[in-house]
N, C-alpha and C positions, 0 to 999 in steps of 0.2 A: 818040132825041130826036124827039120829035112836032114838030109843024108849027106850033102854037101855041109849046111852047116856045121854036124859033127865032125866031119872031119878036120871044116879051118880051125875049130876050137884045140888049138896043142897046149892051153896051160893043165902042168902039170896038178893031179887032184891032191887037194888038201887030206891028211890027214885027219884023227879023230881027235889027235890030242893035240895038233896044233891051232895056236889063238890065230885068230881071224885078222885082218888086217882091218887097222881104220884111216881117219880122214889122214891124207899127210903122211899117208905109210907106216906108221909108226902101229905096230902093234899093240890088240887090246888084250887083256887077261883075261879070262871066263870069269863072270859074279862065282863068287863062293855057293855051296847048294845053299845055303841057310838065305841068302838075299832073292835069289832063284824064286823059292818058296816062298816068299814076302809077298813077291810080286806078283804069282799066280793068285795066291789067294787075296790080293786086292782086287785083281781086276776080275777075279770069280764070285767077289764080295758085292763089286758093283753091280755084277751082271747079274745077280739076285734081288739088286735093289731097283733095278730097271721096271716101269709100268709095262702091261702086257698091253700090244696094240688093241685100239678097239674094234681092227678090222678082223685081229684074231679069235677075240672074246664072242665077235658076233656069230663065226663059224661053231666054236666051241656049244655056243647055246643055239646053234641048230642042231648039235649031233642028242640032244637031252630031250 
């Protein structure tokens, strides 16, 4: 970001505890932490369930 850029940017910064805007303007709520938490650990659950590339395995069993 150049230095001209920053300066055209005048919207005001969001806060920490204001909800984000969505489609349509209409304001979204933050998920509750307990859904938060659902969804990392799903998509932490896939990423464990993921095959390891073959092109990494072959490094791997070079370093052995």
């Amino acid at each position: 970001m150049s230095a001209n850029d920053k300066a055209d940017d005048h919207r005001p910064s969001k806060g920490a505890g204001e909800p984000e805007q969505g489609a349509g303007g209409k304001r979204r709520r933050a998920a509750p932490a307990g859904e938060l938490s659902k969804a990392l650990r799903s998509v932490y659950d896939n990423t464990l369930r993921e095959d390891v590339p073959d092109d990494f395995m072959d490094l791997l069993g070079k370093l052995s």
